[in-house]
N, C-alpha and C positions, 0 to 999 in steps of 0.2 A: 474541505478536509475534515475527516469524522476523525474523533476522539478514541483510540482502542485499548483496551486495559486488558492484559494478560494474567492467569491466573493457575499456575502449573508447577508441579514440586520439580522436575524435570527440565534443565536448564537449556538440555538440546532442543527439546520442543522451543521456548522460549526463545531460542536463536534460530530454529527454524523458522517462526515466524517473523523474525524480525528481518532475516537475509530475504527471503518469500519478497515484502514487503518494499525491500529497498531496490530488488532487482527488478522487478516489475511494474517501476509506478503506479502504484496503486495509491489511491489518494486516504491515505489512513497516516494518522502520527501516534505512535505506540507512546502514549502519558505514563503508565506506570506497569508493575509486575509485582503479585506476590504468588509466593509457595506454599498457602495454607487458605481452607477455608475463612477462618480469623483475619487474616493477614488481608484478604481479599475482601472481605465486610469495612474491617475499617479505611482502607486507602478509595473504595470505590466512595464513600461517605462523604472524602474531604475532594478526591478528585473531578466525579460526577463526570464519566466517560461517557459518551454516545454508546460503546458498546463493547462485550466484557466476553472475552474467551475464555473458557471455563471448563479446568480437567474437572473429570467424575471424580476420581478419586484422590487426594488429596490428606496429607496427615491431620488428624483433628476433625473440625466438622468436615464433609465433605462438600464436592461441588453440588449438589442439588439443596441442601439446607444452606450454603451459601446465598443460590440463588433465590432459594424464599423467602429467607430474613432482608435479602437488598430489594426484589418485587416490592417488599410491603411500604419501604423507603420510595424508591425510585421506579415508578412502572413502567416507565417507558425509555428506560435499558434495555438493548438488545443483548439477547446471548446466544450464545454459538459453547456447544457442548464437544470437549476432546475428548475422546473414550479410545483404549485399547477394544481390542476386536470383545477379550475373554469379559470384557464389562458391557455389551455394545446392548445385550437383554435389558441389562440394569438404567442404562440410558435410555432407555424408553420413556421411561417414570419422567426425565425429566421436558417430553417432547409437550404431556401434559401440562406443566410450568407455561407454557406457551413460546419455547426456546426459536430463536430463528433457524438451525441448521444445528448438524453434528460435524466434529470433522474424525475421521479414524486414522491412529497412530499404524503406523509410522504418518508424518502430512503425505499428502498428495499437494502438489506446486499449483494445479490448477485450480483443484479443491477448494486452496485457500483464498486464490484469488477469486474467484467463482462467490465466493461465502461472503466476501469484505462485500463486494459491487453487490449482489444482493441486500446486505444492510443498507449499503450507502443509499441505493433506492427507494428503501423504505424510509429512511431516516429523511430524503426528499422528498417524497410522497407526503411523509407527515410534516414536515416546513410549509408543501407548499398549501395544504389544508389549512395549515394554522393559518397562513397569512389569508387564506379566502374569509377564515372565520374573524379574523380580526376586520378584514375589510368588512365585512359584513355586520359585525357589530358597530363600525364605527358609523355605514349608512343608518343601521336601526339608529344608534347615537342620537344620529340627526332628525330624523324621522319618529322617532317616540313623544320628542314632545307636542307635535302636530296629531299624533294619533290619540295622547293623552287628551287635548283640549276639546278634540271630537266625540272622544267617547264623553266626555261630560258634557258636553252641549248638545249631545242628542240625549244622554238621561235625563238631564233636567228638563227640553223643553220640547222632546217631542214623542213622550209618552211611549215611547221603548224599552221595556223589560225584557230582563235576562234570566233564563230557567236555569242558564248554567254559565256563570261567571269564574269558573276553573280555566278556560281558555283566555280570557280577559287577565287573571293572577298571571300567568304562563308569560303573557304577552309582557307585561309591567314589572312583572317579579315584585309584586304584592298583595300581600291578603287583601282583599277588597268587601268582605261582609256585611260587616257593621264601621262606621265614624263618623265623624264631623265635619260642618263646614266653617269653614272660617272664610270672608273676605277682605278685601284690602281695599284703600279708595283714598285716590290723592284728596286734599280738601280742595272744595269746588273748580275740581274739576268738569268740565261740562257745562258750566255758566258762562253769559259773556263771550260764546263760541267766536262770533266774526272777532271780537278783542284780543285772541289768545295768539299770542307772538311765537314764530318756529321755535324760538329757544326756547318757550317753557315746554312747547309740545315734544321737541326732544326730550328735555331732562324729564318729563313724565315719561317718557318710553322709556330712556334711562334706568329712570328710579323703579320700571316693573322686570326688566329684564335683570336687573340685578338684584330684585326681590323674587326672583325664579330660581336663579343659581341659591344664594343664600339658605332659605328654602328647604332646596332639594339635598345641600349640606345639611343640617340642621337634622331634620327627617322623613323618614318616608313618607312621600304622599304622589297624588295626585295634582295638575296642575289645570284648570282651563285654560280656554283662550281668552286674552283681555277683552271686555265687551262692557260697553257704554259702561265708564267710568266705574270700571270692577273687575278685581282679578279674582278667580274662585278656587281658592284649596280645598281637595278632600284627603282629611288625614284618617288614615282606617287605625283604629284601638281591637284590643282584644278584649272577652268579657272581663268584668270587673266591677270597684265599688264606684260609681258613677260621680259621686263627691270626688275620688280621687283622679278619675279621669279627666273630669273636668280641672279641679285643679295644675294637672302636669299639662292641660291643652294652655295654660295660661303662661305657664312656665315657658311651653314652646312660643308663645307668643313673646313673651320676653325675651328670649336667646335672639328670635328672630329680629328683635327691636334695635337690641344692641348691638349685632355686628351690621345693621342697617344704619345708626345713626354714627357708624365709622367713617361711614363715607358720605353718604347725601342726607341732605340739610331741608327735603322738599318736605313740606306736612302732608302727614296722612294718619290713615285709621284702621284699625283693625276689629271687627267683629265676627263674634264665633255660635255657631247654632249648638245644640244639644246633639250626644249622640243617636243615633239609628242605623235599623239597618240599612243595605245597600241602597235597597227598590224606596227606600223612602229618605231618602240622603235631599229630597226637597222639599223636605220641611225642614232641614238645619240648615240649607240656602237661604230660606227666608227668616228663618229664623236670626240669622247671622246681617241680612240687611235690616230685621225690623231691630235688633241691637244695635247698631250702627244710628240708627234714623231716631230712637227714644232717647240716648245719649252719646249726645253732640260734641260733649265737651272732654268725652275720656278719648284715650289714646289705645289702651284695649278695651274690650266690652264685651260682655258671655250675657248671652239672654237670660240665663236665671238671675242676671245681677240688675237687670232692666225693672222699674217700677213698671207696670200695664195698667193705662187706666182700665178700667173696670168694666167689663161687656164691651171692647174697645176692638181687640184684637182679634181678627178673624183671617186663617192662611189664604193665600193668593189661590183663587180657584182653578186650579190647573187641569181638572177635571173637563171642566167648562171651556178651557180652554183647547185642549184637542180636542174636543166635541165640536166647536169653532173650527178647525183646520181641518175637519173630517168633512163638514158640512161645506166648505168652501171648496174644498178639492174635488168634491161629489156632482159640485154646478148645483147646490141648494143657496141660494144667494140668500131667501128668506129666511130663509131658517140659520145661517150663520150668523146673517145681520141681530136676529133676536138673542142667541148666544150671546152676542158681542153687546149689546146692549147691556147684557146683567154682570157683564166683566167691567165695564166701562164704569157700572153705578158703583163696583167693587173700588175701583181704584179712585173714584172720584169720593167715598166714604172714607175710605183708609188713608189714602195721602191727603186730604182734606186744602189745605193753603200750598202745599209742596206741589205746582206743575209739571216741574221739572222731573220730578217722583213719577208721573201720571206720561210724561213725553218718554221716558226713561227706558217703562214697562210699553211703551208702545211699538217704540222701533224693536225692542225683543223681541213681540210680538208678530216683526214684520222678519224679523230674521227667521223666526219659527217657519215663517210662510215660505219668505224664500227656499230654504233647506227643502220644503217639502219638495216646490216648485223642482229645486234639480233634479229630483227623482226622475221627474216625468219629462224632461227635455233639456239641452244643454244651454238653452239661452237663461242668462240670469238680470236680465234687463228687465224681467216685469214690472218693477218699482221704481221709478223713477227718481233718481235724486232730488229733483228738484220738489217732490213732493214731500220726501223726508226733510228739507232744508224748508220748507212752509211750516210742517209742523213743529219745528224747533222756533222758530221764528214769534209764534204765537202762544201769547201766554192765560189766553182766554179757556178755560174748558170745555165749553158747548163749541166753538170755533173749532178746537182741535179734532173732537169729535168729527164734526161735520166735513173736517178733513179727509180725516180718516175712511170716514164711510165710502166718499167720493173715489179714494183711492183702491176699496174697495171692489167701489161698482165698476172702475176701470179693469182693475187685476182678471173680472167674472170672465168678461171676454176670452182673454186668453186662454185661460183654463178652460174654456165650453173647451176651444176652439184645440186645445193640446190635450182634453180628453175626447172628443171624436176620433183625431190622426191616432191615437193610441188604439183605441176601442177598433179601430179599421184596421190598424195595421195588426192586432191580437187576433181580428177576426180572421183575417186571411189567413195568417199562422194555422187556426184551429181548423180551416177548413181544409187546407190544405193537406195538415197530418191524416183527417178523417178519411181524404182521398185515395189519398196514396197509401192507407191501410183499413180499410173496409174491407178488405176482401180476407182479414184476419180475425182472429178472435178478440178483439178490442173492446174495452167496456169503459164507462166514463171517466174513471178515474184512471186510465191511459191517458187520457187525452186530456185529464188534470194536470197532473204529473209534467205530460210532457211541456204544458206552457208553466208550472210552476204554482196553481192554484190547488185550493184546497177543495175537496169533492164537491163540498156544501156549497162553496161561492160558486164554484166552475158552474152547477147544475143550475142555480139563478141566471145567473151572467148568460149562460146558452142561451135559455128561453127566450129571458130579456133580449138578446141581440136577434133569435131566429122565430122566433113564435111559437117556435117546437121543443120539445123536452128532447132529452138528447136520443134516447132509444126510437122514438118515432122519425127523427130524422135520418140517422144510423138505416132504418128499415125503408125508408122513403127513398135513400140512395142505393139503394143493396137491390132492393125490387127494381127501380130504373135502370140499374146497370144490366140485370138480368134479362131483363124487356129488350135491350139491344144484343145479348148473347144469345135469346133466344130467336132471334131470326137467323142464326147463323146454324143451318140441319148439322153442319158435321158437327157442332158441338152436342153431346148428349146434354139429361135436363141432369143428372148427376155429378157431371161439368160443373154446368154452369150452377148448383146446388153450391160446388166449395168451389169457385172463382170470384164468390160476390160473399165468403164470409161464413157459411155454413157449413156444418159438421155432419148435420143427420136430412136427406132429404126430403124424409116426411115432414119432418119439423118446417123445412125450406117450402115445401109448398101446400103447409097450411098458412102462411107467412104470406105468400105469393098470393092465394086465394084470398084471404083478409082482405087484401089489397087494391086483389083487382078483379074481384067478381070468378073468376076461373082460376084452376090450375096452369100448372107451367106448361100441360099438356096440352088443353083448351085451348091454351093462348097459342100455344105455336100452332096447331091446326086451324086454328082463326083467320093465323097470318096468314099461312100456306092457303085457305078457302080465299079470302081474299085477294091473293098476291103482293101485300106488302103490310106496312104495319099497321095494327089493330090500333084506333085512334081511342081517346078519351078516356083510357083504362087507369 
């Protein structure tokens, strides 16, 4: 039942629509009526109809400045315009306004009914939209904070930059430029694994899921995924005096503290990096672990408030490290392994007596890998549990190391063995496209394109997989295809000039001669001297 509000100096119109109405079931309930434009601004205000019949003329303001001053209130009122015939020019003006319909005096019975079921429609239409979008917002709901904790654990740890972070804002509905990190960390958490009893591991889960909501009250930000004893917040700032920034990240930390110690009682810690921008939002990651790690004993802690010893501090090479997961994905086994060497001397300098520090940044590391690993296949079983539960196990550094490597030289396998099926299965792809359009004007950045590759890599990648650069095998095919149309006399040689790809046939059998010692002409009287085909050409 749609809401309709009458609006007419004219009381028989008024009872026209109202008899209309009762005698035709029509699903409308007439809520109110005024006789002036005025009269009709403030009742539509308090009433708030679905939808508002509206004489043009009207003592006072009339119907059309009625209708502008409630638009600018309420836009998605429907109206419906009643005009004598001698005003029906001047009713146009208001078809502009975006009016659903006119009706003309005297009513027409079926007009009216005709007019109501046309809103009622739309007035459906637009419910049943809302509720799609409502549903829909409430899947994103769900689904945001999974996409949140992705997009920050592929910025942080797998060396993917964004030229345009406007669809990212879009997605989050937050500026995302420049801020900080802060993270959070039960106290020893991660010690003592086989000791740790379900119920504290619940109340850890607990205490981060409801330092998520808190949080995201609080304010804007970003959230990760929890990962080995750390949750990662990115709160983006706008510019400003950086003393003061920092100060109100503190502030936030404290709001955050107190409506946290309302309810759970667990210990934990809070450290916060300095701000930057987006693309380097990983150095205020570490920055916010190496505050965390320098002091033990505060409850907040901001890197500028951290004593450093002296030539001490050096950021976690991250650089070095997707140099590391390029070179292992590539099947360079040596060459990762020496990478990995200089990251290993890093963290064995920097966490110094901290193992745990040193096992911490390693299964990171193995998640780094994993992640890639999906790219290229669906099984994610490369790593073995039981290999990560060795390197927890052992508190020795050379040991873990020697682990590590082993597990390694296991993973190399695989990957030969999942970039071969790949490289096979891409090649067929490419040669297949070349096949089945050779006989067009195709050049290599077609056949870039069509598998997804950039010109430069594509033209490597060919060589490397064929021997041949792409134009000399493109002509290798185009010329053989030709060698079998030219046995065939009813095709002429200007045929088969544009059925293998060519435009100009002179061109096509200077092409053909390069090739094969003769013209297209030669070659077919070859065949014909002979009676079959010309061999070793």
């Amino acid at each position: 039942m749609i809401k309709l509000f009458i609006a007419d100096d004219e009381q028989i119109v008024i009872d026209s629509i109202k008899f209309i109405i009762e005698k035709n079931d029509v699903k409308a309930d007439i809520i109110g009526f005024a006789k002036s434009g005025r009269e009709a601004i403030e009742k539509v205000e308090i009433l708030k109809p679905d939808v508002v019949f509206m004489d043009i003329k009207m003592p006072g303001i009339d119907g059309i400045e009625a209708i502008k001053q409630i638009k600018e209130r309420h836009k998605d009122i429907i109206f419906v315009i009643i005009t004598a015939y001698e005003y029906f020019n001047y009713a146009k003006e208001a078809i502009d306004l975006g009016v659903l319909d006119y009706l003309l005096k005297p009513l027409n019975r079926n007009k009216v009914v005709e007019t109501i079921k046309k809103a009622i429609e739309v007035i459906e239409k637009r419910r049943e939209a809302m509720l799609k979008e409502l549903e829909l917002k409430e899947k994103l709901n769900k689904i945001i904070p999974y996409l949140e904790g992705q997009f920050l654990y592929t910025t942080l740890f797998s060396g993917i930059t964004y030229d345009d972070l406007s669809f990212y804002e879009d997605v989050f509905g937050i500026e995302l430029k420049r801020g900080y990190a802060m993270i959070v960390t039960v106290e020893d958490f991660g010690k003592n694994i086989k000791d740790q009893n379900l119920k504290l591991s619940i109340e850890k889960q607990n205490f981060y899921d409801y330092f998520k909501t808190i949080v995201k009250n609080i304010k804007k930000c970003l959230i990760g995924p929890y990962f080995i004893d750390k949750l990662f917040v990115y709160f983006p700032v706008e510019e400003g005096d950086s003393f003061e920034i920092k100060n109100n990240s503190i502030e936030t930390a404290q709001k955050i503290i107190e409506a946290i110690n309302q309810k759970v009682k667990i210990p934990y810690r809070i450290g916060m990096g300095r701000v930057y921008s987006f693309e380097n939002i990983l150095k205020s990651y570490y920055e916010a672990e190496m505050a965390l790690k320098m002091a033990k004993n505060e409850l907040i802690v901001h890197f500028d408030d951290i004593a450093m010893p002296q030539n001490r501090f050096k950021p976690y090479p991250i650089n070095k490290e997707r140099l590391f997961i390029d070179r292992l994905m590539t099947g360079d086994l040596q060459g990762s392994f020496s990478i990995f060497n200089e990251i290993y001397e890093w963290m064995v300098l920097e966490y110094q007596e901290d193992v745990d520090k040193i096992k911490s940044k390693l299964i990171e590391i193995i998640g780094v890998i994993k992640r890639n690993l999906s790219y290229y296949a669906e099984e994610e079983n490369f790593i073995e549990n039981r290999e990560l539960e060795e390197i927890l196990k052992i508190n020795d550094v050379d040991k873990i190391k020697f682990i590590f490597i082993n597990t390694l030289k296991n993973l190399f396998d695989s990957i030969k063995t999942i970039n071969k099926e790949k490289t096979d299965t891409f090649m067929a792809k490419i040669i297949r496209f070349i096949e089945d359009n050779f006989n067009k004007d195709i050049t290599l950045d077609d056949v870039a394109k069509e598998v997804n590759m950039s010109y430069h890599y594509f033209s490597k990648f060919f060589k490397d997989q064929t021997g041949k650069n792409f134009i000399d095998y493109l002509t290798n095919l185009r010329v053989t295809k030709a060698k079998e149309l030219l046995e065939d006399e009813t095709v002429s040689i200007k045929e088969v000039c544009y059925k293998v790809g060519y435009s100009d046939p002179n061109y096509f059998s200077k092409i053909f001669k390069k090739a094969t010692g003769m013209t297209p002409t030669e070659y077919r009287l070859a065949i014909y001297k002979k009676g079959g085909v010309v061999g070793g050409e």
